[in-house]
TORKOL-4160 file (C-alpha; in steps of 0.2 Angstrom, whole numbers, padded with zeros to 4 digits, m for minus):
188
<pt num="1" X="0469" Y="0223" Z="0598"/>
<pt num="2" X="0458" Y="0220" Z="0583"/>
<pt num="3" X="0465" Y="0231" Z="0566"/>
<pt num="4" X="0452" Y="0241" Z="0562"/>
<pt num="5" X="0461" Y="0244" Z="0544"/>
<pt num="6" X="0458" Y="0228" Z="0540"/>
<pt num="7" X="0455" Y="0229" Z="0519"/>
<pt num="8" X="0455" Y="0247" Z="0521"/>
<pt num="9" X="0469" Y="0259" Z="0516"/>
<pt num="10" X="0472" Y="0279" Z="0517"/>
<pt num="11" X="0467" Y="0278" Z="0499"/>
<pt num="12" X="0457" Y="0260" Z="0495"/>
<pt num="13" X="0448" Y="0247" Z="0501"/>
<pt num="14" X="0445" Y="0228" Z="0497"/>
<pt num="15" X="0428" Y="0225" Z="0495"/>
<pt num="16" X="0419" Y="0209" Z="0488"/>
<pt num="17" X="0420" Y="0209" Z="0467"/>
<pt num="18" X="0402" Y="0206" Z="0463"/>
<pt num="19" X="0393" Y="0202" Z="0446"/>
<pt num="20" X="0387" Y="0221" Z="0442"/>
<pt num="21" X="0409" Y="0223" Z="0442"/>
<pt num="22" X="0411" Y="0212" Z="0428"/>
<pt num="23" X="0405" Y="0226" Z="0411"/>
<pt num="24" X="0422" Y="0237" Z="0419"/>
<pt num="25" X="0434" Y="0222" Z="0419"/>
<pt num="26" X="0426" Y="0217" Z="0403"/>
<pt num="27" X="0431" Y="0232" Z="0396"/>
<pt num="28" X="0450" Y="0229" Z="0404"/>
<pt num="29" X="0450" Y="0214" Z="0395"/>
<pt num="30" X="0448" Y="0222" Z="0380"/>
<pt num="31" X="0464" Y="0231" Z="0380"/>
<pt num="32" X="0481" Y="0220" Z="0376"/>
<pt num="33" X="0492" Y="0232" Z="0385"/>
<pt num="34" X="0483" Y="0225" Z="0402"/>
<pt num="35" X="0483" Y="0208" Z="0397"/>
<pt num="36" X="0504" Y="0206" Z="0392"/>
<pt num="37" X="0505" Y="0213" Z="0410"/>
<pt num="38" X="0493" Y="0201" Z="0419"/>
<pt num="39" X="0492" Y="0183" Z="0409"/>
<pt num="40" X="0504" Y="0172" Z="0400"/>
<pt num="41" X="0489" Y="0168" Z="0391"/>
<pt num="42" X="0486" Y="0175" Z="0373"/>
<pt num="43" X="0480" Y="0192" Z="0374"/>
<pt num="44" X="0461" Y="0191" Z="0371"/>
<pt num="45" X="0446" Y="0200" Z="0374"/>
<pt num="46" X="0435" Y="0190" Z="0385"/>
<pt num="47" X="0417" Y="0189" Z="0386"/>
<pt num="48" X="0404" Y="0195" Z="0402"/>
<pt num="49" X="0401" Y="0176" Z="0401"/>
<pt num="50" X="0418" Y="0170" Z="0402"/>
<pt num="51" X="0421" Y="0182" Z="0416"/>
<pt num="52" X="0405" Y="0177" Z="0423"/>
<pt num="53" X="0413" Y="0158" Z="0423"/>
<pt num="54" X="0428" Y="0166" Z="0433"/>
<pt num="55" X="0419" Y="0175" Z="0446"/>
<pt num="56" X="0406" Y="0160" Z="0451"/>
<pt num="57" X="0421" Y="0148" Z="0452"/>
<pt num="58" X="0429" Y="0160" Z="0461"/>
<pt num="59" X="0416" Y="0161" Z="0473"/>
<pt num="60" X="0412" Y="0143" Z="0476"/>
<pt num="61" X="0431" Y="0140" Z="0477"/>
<pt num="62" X="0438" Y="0136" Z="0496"/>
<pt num="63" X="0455" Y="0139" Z="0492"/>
<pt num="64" X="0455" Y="0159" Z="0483"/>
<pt num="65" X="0448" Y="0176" Z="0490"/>
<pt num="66" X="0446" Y="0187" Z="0476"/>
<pt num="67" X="0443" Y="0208" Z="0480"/>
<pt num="68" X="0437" Y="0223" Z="0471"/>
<pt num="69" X="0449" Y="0237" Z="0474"/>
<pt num="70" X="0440" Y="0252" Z="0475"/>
<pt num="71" X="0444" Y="0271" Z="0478"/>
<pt num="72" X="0437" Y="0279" Z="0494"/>
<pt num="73" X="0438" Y="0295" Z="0486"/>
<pt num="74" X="0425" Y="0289" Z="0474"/>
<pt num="75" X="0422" Y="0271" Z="0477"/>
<pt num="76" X="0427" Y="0268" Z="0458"/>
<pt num="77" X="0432" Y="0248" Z="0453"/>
<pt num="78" X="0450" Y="0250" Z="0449"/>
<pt num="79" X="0458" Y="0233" Z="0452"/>
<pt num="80" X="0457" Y="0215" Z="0458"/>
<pt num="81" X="0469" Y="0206" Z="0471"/>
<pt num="82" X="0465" Y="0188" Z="0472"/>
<pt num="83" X="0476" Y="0177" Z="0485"/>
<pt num="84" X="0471" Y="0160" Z="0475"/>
<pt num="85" X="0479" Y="0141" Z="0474"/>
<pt num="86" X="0480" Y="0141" Z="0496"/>
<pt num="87" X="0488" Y="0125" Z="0502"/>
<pt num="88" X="0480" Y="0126" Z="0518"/>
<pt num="89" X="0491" Y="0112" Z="0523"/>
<pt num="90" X="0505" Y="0121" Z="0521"/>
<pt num="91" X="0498" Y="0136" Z="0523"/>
<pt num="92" X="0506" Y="0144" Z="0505"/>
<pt num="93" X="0497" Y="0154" Z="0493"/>
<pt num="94" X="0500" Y="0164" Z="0477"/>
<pt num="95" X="0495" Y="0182" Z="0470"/>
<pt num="96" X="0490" Y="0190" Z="0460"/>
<pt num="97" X="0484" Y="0211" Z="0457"/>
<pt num="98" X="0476" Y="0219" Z="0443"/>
<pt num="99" X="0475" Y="0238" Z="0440"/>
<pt num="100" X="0464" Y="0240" Z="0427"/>
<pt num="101" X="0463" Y="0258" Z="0419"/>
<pt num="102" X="0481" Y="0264" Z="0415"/>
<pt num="103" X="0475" Y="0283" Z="0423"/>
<pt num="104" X="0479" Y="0272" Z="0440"/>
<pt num="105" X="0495" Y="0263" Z="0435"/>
<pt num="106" X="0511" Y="0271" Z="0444"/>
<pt num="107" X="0501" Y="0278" Z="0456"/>
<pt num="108" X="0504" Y="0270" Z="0472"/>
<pt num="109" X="0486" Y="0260" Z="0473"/>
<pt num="110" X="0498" Y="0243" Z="0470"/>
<pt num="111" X="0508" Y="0244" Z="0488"/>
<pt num="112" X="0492" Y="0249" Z="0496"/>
<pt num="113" X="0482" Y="0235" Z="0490"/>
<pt num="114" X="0497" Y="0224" Z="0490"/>
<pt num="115" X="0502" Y="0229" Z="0510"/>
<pt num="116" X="0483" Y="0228" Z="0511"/>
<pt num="117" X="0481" Y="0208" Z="0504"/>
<pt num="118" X="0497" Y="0202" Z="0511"/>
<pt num="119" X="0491" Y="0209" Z="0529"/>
<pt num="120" X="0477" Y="0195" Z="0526"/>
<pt num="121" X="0485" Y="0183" Z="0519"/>
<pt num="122" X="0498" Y="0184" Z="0536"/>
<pt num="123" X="0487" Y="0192" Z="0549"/>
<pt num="124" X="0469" Y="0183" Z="0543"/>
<pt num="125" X="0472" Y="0167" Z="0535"/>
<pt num="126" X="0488" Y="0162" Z="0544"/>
<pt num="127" X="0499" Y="0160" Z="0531"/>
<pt num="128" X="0516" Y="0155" Z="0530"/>
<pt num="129" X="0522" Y="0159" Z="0512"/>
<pt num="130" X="0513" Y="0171" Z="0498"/>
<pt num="131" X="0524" Y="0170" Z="0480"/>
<pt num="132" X="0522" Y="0176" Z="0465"/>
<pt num="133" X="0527" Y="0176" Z="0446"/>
<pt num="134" X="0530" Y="0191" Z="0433"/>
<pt num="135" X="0537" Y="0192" Z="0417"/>
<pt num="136" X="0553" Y="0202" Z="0415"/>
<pt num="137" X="0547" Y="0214" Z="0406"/>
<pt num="138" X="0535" Y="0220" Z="0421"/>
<pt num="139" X="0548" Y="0231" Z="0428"/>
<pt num="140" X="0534" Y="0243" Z="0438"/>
<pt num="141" X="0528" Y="0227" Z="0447"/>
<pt num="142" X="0544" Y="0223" Z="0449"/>
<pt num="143" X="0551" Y="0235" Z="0457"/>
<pt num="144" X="0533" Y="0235" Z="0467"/>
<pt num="145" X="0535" Y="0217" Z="0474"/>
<pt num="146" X="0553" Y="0220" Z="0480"/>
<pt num="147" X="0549" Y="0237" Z="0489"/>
<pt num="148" X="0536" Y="0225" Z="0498"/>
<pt num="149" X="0550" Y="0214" Z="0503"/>
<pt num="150" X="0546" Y="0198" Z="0491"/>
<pt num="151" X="0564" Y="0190" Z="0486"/>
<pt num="152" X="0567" Y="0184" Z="0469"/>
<pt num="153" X="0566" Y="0165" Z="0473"/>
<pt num="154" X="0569" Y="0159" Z="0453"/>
<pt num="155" X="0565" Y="0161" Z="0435"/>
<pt num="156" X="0559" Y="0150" Z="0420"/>
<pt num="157" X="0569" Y="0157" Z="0407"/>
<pt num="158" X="0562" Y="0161" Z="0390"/>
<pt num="159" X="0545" Y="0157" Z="0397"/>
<pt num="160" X="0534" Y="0167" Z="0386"/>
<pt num="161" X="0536" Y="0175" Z="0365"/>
<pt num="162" X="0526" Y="0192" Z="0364"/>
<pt num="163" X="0529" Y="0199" Z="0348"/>
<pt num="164" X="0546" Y="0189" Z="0342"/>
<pt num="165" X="0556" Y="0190" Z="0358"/>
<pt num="166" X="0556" Y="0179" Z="0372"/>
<pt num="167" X="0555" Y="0184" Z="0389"/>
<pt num="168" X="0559" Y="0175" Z="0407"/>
<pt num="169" X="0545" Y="0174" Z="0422"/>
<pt num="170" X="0551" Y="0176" Z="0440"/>
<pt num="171" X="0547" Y="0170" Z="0453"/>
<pt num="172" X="0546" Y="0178" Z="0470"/>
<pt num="173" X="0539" Y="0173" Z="0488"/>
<pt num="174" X="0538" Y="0180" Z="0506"/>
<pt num="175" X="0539" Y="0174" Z="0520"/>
<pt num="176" X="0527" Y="0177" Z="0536"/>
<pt num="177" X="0544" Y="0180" Z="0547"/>
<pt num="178" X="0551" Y="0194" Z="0531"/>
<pt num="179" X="0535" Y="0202" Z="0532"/>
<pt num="180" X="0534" Y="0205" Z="0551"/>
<pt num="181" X="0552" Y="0212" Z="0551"/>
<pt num="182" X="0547" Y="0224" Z="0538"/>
<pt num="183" X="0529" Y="0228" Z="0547"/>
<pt num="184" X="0533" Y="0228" Z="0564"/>
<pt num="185" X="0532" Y="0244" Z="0576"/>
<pt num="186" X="0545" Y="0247" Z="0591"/>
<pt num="187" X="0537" Y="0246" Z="0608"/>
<pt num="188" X="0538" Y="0265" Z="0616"/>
């Protein structure tokens, strides 16, 4: 049978990000806070333009599906997931979500969307293998990504210096066969 919850959730759903989104993630991408969390990368504001530049790659890309997250109470934007980097050969990708106002943070909207995105990344594009990085400091996503069953796979130690410390990035992965042990339902 054919899910009919297919990028829709009790509380989101995954919808295309479109160029009237970009002002609202502009504004995420003024605040540093977002940034440490998302991006190795400096923390920099960033331009309509550059973002822009993001979303029309993005979209001409073959190998990344990027979505709005939005609220069905009030179909606000409050996030992005993008499954990006597929090796359709091998049939691996990477993830990556962005909550963006810090109201939403620790509410539950990350397993949602997540359970949401890896459901298409295993149930839609056949995947084998979805993986991950986050910095140590990240202990709310985390903890997030092993509730979803990802399995701490390795680390680059000392990989990032935000103010004078230096912090390790982890990397985690899932496999197709983890995540149908976690998701399937006993036959009645």
């Amino acid at each position: 049978m054919i899910s009919s919850t297919l990028l829709r959730g009790s509380r989101v759903r995954l919808t295309t990000l479109t160029q009237s989104d970009l002002p609202t993630i502009s504004q995420w991408h003024q605040n540093p806070d977002f940034l440490r969390l998302f991006d190795a990368l400096p923390a920099y504001p960033k331009t309509e333009a550059t973002l822009t530049q993001w979303l029309d790659d993005t979209h001409s890309s073959t190998d990344t599906f990027l979505f709005a997250i939005r609220s069905l109470d009030k179909d606000e934007l409050i996030g992005y997931v993008e499954l990006d980097g597929i090796l359709w050969a091998h049939r691996v990708s990477s993830v990556s979500i962005a909550i963006g106002e810090t109201k939403h943070w620790g509410q539950g909207y990350g397993y949602e969307v997540m359970q949401l995105a890896l459901q298409f990344a295993f149930d839609e594009l056949n995947l084998h293998r979805v993986q991950l990085t986050v910095f140590s400091y990240n202990e709310r996503a985390i903890a997030l990504y092993e509730k979803l069953g990802f399995q701490r796979e390795g680390v680059h130690r000392e990989h990032l210096q935000r103010d004078g410390r230096r912090y390790d990035m982890y990397l985690y992965g899932l496999l197709r066969s983890e995540w149908e042990d976690r998701n399937s339902t006993p036959l009645e």
